[in-house]
Structure formats: C-alpha cells, structure tokens
FIFI-255566 format. One record per residue: residue in three letters; x, y, z of N, C-alpha, C in turn. Coordinates in pm, whole numbers, padded with zeros to 5 digits, always signed. Example, Ala and Ser with C-alpha at 12.3 -4.5 7.8 and 13.67 -1.06 7.14 Angstrom:
2
ALA+01319-00569+00780+01230-00450+00780+01320-00330+00780 SER+01285-00225+00708+01367-00106+00714+01290+00003+00787 
***
This chain:
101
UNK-02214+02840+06020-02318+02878+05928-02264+02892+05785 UNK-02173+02951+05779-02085+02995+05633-02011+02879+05579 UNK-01977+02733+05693-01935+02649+05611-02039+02541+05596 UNK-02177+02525+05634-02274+02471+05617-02349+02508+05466 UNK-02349+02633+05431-02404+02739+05322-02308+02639+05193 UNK-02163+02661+05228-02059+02643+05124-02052+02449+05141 UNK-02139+02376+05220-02171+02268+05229-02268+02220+05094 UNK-02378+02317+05102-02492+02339+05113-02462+02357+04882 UNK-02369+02425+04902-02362+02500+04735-02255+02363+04650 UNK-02220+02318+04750-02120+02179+04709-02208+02073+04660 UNK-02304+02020+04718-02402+01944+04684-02488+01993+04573 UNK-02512+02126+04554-02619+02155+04435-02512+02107+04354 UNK-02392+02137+04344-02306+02122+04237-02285+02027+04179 UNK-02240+01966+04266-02238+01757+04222-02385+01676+04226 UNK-02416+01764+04235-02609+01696+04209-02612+01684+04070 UNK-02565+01746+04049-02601+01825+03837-02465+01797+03783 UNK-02513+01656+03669-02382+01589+03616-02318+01664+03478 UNK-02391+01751+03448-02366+01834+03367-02248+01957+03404 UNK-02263+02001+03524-02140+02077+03592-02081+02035+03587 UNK-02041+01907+03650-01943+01790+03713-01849+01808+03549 UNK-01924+01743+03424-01863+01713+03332-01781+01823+03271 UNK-01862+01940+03239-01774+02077+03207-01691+02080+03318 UNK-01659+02109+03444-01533+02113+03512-01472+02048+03478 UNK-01444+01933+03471-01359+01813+03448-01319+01857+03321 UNK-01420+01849+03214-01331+01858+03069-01244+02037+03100 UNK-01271+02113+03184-01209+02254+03160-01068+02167+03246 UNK-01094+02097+03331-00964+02088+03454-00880+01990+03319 UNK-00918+01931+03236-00838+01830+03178-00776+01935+03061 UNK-00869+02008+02962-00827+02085+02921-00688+02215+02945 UNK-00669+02255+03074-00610+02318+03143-00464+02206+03168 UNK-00501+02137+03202-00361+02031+03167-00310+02030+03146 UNK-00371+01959+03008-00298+01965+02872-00252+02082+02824 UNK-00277+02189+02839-00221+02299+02802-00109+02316+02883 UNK-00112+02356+03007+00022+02378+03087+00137+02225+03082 UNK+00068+02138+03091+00162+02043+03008+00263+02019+02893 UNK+00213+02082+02819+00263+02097+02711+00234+01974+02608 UNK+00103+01891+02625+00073+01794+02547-00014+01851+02389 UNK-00072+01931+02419-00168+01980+02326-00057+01992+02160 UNK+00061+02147+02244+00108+02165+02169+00223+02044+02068 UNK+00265+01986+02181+00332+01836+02116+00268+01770+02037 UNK+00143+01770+02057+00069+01694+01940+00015+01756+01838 UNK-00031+01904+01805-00023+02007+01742+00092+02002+01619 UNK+00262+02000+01704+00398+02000+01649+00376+01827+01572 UNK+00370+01756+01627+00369+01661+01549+00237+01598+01398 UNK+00175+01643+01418+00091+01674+01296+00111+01761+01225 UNK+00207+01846+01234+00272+01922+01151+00399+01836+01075 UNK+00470+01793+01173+00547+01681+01135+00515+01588+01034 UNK+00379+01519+01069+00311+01438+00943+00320+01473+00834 UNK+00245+01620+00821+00255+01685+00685+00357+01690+00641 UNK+00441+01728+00682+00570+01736+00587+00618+01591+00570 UNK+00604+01496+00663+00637+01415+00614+00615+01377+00483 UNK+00419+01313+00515+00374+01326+00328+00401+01373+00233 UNK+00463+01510+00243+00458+01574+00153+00629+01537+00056 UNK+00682+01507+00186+00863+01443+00178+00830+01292+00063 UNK+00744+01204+00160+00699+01099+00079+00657+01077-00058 UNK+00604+01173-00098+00513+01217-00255+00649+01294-00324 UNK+00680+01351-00257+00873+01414-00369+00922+01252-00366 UNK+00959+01157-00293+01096+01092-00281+00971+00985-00437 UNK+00856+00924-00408+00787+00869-00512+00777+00890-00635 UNK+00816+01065-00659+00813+01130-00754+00966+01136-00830 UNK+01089+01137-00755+01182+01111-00782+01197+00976-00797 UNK+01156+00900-00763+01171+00723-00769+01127+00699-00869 UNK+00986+00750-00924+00958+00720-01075+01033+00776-01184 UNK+01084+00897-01170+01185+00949-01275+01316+00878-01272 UNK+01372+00792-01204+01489+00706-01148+01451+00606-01231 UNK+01361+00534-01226+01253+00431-01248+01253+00421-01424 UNK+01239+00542-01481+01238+00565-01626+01303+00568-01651 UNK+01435+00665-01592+01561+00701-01673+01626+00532-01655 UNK+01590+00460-01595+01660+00294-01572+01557+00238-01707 UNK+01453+00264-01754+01405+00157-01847+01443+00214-01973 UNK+01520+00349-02003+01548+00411-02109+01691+00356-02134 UNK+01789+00353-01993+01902+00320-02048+01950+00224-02086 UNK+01894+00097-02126+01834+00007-02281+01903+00047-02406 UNK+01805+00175-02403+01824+00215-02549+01928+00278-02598 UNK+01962+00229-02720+02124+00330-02724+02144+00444-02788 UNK+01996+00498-02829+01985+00660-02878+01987+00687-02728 UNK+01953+00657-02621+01935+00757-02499+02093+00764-02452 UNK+02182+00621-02463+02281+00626-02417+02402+00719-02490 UNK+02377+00718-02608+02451+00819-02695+02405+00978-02621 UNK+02260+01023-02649+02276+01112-02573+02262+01196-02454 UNK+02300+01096-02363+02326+01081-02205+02529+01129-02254 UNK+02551+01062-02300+02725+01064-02337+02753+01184-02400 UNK+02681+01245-02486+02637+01381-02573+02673+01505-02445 UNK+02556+01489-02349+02509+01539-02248+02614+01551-02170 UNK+02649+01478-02112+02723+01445-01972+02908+01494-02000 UNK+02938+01430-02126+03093+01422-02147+03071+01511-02250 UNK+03020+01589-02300+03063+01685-02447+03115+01593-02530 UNK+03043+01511-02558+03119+01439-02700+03056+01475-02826 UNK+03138+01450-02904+03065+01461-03049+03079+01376-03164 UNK+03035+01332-03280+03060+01258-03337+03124+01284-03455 UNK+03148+01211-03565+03291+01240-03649+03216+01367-03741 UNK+03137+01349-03784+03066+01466-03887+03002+01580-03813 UNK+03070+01571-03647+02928+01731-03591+03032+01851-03627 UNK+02977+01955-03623+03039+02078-03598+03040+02109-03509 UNK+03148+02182-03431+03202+02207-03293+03284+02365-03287 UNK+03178+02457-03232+03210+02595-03239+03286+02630-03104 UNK+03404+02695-03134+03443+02706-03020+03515+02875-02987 UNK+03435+02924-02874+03464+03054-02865+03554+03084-02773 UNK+03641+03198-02797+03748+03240-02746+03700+03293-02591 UNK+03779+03324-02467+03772+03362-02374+03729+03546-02353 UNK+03797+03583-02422+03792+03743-02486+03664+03785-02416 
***
C-alpha cells in the first residue's frame, strides 16, 4: 500500500514538466557547486579582468615608448635626455656643488 501511494506521488511528479525542470536545474546547480566548476569559472573572470586591465597599462606604456622613439630625432630631446641621464653640462652652465657636511 505505502509503495503503491509513493508509486502513486512519483507519477504526479513527472506528470508536471515544470517540477521535472526545477529539479534538474537544482540537481545541476548542486554540481557545479560541489564540483568546483562554478567557482573556476567565477576565478577565471576575475582573471580576465586583470588581464584587461594588464593589457590597457602595457598599450599605455607602448605609446609612451612609441613617442619617446619619434622624439629621439630631435636633438634638443637628445641633448636633454644626455642632460638628464649623464649629468652633463655645457661649457657656459653653472654647476653648484655642495659639500657632504
């Protein structure tokens, strides 16, 4: 009688495709969670972002690379790139120089 009843409650169930579908998406849902897929794909869209965000710096440095290459042409920039870089000076600069003290 009790497994005729629980026969009986099996069929209302799968009668109605609407149950059927919420179980399934909860059983698939449940899965993926104890799986550990959700969060892997979660972690990796995080990944993306930073990627982009890696991508838009290295573009941003590539164009300043990009300039400082169409400047060094010119030989006011190269003088003071040489200014800059090596402390040089030219025959008429003044050159202050302070003691350690």
């Amino acid at each position: 009688m009790m497994l005729r009843n629980l026969v009986d409650a099996l069929n209302d169930f799968l009668n109605n495709p609407r149950r059927v579908l919420i179980v399934c998406l909860v059983f698939v849902l449940v899965a993926l969670l104890f799986d550990g897929t959700l969060i892997k794909i979660w972690k990796l869209n995080q990944d993306i972002a930073k990627l982009e965000n890696n991508i838009i710096d290295v573009g941003q440095a590539n164009r300043n690379v990009r300039m400082q290459i169409s400047q060094a042409n010119d030989p006011q920039f190269i003088e003071r790139e040489a200014r800059d870089r090596f402390d040089l000076v030219e025959e008429n600069d003044l050159v202050f120089v302070f003691s350690a003290e």
